[in-house]
TORVOPA-12101 format. One line per 10 residues: their letters; for each residue z, y, x of N, C-alpha, C. Coordinates in steps of 0.05 Angstrom, whole numbers. Example, Ala and Ser with C-alpha at 12.3 -4.5 7.8 and 13.67 -1.06 7.14 Angstrom:
2
AS	156 -114 264 156 -90 246 156 -66 264; 142 -45 257 143 -21 273 157 1 258
REM end
This chain:
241
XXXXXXXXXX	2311 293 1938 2290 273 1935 2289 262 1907; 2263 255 1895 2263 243 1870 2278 220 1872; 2292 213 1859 2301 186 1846 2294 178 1817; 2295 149 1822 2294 135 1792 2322 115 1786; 2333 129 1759 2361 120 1759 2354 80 1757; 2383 75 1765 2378 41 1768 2399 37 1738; 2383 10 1729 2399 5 1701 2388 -27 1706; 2409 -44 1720 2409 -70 1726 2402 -92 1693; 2408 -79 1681 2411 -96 1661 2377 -87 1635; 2364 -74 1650 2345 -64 1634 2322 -88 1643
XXXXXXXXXX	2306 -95 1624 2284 -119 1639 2259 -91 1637; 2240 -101 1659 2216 -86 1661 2194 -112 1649; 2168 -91 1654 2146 -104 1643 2120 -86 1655; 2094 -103 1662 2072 -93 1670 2060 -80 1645; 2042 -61 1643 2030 -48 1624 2003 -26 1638; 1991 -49 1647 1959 -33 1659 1963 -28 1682; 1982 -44 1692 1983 -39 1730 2010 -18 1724; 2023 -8 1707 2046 7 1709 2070 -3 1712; 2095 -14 1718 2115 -19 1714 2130 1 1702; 2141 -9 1678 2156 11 1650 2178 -9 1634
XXXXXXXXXX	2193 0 1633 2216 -8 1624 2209 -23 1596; 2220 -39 1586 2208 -53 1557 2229 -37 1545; 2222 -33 1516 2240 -9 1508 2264 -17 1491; 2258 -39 1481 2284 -48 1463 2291 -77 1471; 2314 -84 1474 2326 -105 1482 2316 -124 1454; 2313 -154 1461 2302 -172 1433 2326 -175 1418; 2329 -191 1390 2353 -196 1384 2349 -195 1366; 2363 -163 1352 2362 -151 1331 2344 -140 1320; 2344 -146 1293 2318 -139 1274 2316 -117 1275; 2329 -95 1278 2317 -61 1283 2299 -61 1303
XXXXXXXXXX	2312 -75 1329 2302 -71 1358 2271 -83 1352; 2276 -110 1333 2244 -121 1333 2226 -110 1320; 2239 -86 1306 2215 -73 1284 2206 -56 1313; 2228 -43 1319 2213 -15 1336 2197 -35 1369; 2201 -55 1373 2186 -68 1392 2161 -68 1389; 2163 -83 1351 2121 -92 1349 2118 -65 1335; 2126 -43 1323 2109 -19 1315 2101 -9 1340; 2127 2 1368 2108 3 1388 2076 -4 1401; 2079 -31 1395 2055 -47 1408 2038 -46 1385; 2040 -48 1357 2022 -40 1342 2009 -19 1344
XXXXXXXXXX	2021 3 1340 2010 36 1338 1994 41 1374; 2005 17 1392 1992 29 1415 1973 8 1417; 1958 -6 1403 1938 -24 1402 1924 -8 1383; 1929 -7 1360 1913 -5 1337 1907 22 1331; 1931 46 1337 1932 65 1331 1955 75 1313; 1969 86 1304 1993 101 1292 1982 95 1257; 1958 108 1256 1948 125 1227 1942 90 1215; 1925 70 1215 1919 48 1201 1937 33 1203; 1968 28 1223 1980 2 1213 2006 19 1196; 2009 6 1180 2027 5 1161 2053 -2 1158
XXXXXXXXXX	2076 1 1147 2104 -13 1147 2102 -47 1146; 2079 -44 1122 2078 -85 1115 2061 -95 1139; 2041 -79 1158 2029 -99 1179 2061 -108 1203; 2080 -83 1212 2110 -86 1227 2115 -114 1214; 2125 -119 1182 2144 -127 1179 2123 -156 1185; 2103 -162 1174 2088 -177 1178 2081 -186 1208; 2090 -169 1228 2081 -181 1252 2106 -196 1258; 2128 -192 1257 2153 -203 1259 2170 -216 1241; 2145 -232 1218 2163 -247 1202 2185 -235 1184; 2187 -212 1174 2208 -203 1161 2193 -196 1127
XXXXXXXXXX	2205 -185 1112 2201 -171 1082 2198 -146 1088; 2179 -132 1080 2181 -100 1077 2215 -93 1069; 2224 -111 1046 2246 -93 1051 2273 -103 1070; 2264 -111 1083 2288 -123 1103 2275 -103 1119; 2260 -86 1126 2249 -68 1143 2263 -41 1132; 2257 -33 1114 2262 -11 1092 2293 -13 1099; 2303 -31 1101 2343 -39 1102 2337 -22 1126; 2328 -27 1144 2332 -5 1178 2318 20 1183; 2297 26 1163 2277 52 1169 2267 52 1141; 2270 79 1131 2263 83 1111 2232 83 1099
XXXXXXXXXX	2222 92 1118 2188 87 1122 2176 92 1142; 2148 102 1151 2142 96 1180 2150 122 1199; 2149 136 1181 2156 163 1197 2186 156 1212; 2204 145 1206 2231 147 1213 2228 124 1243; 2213 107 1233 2198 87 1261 2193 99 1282; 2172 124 1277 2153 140 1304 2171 152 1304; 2203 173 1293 2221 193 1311 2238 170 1320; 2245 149 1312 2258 128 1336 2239 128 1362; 2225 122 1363 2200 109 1378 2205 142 1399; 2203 160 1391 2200 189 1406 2233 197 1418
XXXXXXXXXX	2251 186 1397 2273 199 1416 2285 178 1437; 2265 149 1431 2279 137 1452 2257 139 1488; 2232 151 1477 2216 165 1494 2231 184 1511; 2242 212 1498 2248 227 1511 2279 207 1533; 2291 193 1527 2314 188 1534 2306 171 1551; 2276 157 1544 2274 153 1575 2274 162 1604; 2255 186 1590 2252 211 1613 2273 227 1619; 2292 219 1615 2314 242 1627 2338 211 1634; 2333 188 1634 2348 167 1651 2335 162 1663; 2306 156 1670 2296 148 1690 2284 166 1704
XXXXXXXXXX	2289 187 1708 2264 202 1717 2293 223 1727; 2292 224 1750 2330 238 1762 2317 258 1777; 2316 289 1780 2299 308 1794 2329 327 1800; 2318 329 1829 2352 342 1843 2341 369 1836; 2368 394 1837 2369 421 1826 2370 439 1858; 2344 450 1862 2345 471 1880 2339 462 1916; 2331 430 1906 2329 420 1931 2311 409 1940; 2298 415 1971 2265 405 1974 2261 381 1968; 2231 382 1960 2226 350 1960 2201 342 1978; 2187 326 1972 2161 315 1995 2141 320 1970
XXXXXXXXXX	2112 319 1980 2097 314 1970 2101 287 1956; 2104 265 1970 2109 243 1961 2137 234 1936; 2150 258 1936 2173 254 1918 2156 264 1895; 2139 283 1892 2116 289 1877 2101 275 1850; 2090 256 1881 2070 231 1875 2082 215 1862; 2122 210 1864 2138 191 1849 2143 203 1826; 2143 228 1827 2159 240 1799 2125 240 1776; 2094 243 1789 2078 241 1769 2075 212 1760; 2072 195 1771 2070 162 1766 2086 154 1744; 2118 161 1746 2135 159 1734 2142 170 1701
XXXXXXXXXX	2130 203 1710 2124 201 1678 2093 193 1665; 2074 186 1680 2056 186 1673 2057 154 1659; 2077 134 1679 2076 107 1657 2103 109 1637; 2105 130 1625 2133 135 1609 2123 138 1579; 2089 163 1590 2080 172 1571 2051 147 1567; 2043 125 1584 2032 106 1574 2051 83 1552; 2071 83 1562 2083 61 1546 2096 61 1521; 2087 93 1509 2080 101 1491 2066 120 1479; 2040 115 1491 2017 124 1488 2011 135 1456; 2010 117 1445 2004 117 1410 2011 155 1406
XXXXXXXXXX	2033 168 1418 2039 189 1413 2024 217 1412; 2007 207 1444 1989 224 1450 1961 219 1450; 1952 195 1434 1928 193 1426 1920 210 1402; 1940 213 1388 1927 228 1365 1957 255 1362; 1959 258 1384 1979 284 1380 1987 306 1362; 1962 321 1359 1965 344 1340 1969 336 1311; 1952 315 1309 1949 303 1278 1989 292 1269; 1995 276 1288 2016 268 1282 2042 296 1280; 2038 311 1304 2066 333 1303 2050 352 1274; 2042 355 1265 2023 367 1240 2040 355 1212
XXXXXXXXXX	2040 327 1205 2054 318 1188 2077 308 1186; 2091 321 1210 2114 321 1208 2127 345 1219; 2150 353 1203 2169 380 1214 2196 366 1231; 2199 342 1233 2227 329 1244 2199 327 1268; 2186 311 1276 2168 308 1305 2162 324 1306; 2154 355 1305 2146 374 1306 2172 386 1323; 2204 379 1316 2224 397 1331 2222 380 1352; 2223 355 1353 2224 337 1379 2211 344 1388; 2180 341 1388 2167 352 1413 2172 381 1423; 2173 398 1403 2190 425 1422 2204 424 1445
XXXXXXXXXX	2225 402 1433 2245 395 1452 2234 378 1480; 2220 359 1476 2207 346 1495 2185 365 1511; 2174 382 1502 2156 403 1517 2170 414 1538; 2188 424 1515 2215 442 1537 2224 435 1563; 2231 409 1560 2249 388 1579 2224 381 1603; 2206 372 1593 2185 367 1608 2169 383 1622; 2167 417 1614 2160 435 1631 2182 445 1646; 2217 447 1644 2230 447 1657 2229 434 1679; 2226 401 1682 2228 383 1707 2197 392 1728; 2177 405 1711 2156 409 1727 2157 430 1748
XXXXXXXXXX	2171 445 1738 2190 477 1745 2213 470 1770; 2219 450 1759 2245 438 1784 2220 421 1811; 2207 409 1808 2179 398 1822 2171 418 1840; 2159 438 1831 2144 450 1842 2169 477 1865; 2197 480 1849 2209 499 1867 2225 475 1897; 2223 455 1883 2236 437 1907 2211 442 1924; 2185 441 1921 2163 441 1938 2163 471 1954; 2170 491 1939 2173 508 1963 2194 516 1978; 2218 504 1970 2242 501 1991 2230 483 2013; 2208 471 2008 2209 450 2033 2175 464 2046
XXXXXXXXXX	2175 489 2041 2154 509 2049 2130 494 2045; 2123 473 2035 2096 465 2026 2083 468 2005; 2096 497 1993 2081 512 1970 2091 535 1967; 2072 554 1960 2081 588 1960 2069 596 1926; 2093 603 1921 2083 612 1881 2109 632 1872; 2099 648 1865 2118 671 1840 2128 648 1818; 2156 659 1819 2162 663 1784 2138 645 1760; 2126 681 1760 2109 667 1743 2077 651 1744; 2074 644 1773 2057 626 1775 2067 594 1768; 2098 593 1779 2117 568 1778 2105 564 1748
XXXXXXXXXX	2110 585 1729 2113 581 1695 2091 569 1687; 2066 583 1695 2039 581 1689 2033 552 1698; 2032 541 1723 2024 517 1731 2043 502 1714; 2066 502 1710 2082 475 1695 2070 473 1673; 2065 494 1657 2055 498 1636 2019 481 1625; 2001 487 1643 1977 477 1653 1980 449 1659; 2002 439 1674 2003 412 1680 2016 396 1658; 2031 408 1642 2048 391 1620 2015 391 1587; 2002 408 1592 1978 404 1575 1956 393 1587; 1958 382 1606 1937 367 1620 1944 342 1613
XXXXXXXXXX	1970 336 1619 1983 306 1621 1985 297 1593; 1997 313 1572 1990 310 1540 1977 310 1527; 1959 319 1542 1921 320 1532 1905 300 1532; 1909 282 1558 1896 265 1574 1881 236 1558; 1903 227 1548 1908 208 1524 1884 210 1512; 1887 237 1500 1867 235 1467 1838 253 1483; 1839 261 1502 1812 269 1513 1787 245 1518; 1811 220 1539 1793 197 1546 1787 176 1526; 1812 180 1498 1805 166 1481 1786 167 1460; 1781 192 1463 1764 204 1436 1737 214 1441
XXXXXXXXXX	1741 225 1466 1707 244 1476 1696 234 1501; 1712 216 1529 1701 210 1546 1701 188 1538; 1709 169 1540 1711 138 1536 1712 130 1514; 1698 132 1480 1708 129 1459 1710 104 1455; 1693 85 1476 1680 66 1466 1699 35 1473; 1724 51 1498 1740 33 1512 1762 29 1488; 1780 5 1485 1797 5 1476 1819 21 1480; 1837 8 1514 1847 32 1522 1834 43 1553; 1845 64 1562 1834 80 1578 1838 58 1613; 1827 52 1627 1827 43 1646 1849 51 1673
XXXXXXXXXX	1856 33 1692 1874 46 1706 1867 67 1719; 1839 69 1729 1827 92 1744 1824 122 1723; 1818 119 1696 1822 149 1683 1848 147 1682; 1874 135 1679 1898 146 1678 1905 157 1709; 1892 139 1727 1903 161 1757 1892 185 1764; 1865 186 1742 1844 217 1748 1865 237 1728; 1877 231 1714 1897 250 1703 1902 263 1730; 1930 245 1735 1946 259 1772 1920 286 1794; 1900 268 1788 1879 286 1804 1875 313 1800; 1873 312 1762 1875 332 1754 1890 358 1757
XXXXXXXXXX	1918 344 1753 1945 360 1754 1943 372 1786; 1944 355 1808 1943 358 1831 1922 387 1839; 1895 380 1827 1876 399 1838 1884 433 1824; 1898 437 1810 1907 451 1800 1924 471 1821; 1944 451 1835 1964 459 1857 1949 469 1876; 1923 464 1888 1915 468 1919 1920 496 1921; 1912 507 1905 1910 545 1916 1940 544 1927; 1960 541 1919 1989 549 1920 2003 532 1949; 1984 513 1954 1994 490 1980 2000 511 2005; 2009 505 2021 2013 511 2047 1987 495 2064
XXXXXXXXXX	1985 524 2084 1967 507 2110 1966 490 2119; 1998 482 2122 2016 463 2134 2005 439 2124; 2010 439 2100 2015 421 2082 1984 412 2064; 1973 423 2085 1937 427 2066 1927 393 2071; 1925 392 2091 1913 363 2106 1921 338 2095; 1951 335 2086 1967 316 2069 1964 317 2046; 1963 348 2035 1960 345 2003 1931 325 1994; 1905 340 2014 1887 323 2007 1879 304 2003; 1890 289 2029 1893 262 2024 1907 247 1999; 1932 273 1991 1939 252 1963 1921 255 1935
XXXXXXXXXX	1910 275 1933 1886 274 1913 1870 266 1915; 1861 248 1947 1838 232 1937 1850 203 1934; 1878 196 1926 1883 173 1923 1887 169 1896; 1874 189 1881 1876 192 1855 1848 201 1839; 1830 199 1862 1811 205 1849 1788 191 1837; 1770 197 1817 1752 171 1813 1731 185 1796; 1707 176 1785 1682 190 1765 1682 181 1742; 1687 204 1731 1689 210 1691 1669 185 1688; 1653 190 1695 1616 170 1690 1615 180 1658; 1616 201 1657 1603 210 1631 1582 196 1618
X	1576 184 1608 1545 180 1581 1544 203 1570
REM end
């Protein structure tokens, strides 16, 4: 069954109806740079705020900033490796063993508010892994890891006979679903919704819909009547203009 590891001493925080871990404990001036560049770059965007708007939001000197991060780039691979290390402490996926649809539904929610709560990443994705060769290996690495757990998802689903798939269908759908979910971000931000600040709770659950409708061919008979019902609890209208 999916689990989500427990870390008593971690404080949470609401973020658009998501519950997500706040990412850096207060205190220390490193922790407070990478707190407000977080919330900067995921308000404003990555590309217009600057090292002096950080140091400026938290009262510090550019170079009392510069003392902890050399410039902003070293900010966003903090910001990403403490991303991925979310997802592999909170996000616990058992090896070889069925799960429920509903363990499913916990494992997409889960990373789906992992990859909101630091959104800024995948709003402008390509642009960012582009000018950099150090974020460029991380996300390799993060692709990797993250089409792995999709791979572990989907074979727990047919140990528990409520999905029938090859090899390489397993590959193909993780694959399909890990560029849907990385996509999602800069699709609603840029071409469906340009006009929203950020994306509403209902287009982040039409992601899941997405990913989900993907799966039906591969569902079991069995398991047809339940699946449906969980994609329409995720479903909602682009409302294109």
């Amino acid at each position: 069954m999916f689990s989500k590891a427990e870390n008593k001493a971690e404080p949470f925080t609401t973020l658009n109806g998501y519950l997500v871990k706040k990412v850096f404990m207060a205190g220390k001036t490193r922790n407070k740079i990478l707190n407000a560049a977080l919330q900067l770059f995921n308000e404003q965007g990555e590309r217009v705020v600057t090292t002096n708007h950080i140091a400026s939001d938290i009262g510090i000197s550019p170079g009392n900033l510069y003392y902890h991060f050399r410039n902003k780039e070293a900010i966003i691979l903090a910001l990403f490796d403490d991303f991925q290390q979310t997802l592999t402490e909170e996000i616990v996926l058992p090896i070889e063993v069925g799960i429920t649809l509903e363990d499913k539904q916990q494992y997409l929610e889960a990373l789906l508010a992992s990859m909101w709560q630091y959104r800024f990443i995948f709003r402008d994705l390509h642009s960012a892994v582009a000018r950099s060769d150090e974020l460029r290996a991380m996300f390799h690495g993060f692709a990797r890891l993250c089409i792995s757990m999709i791979e572990q998802v989907f074979r727990g689903l047919i140990i528990s006979c409520l999905m029938k798939a090859s090899d390489e269908e397993i590959e193909a759908l993780a694959l399909n679903t890990f560029m849907v979910l990385t996509s999602w971000h800069e699709l609603v931000h840029g071409v469906l919704h340009p006009e929203q600040k950020e994306p509403s709770r209902e287009m982040l659950n039409r992601v899941i819909y997405q990913v989900l409708i993907m799966d039906r061919g591969f569902i079991t008979a069995e398991a047809m009547e339940s699946f449906k019902a969980l994609e329409q609890t995720y479903f909602s209208s682009l409302d294109i203009q």
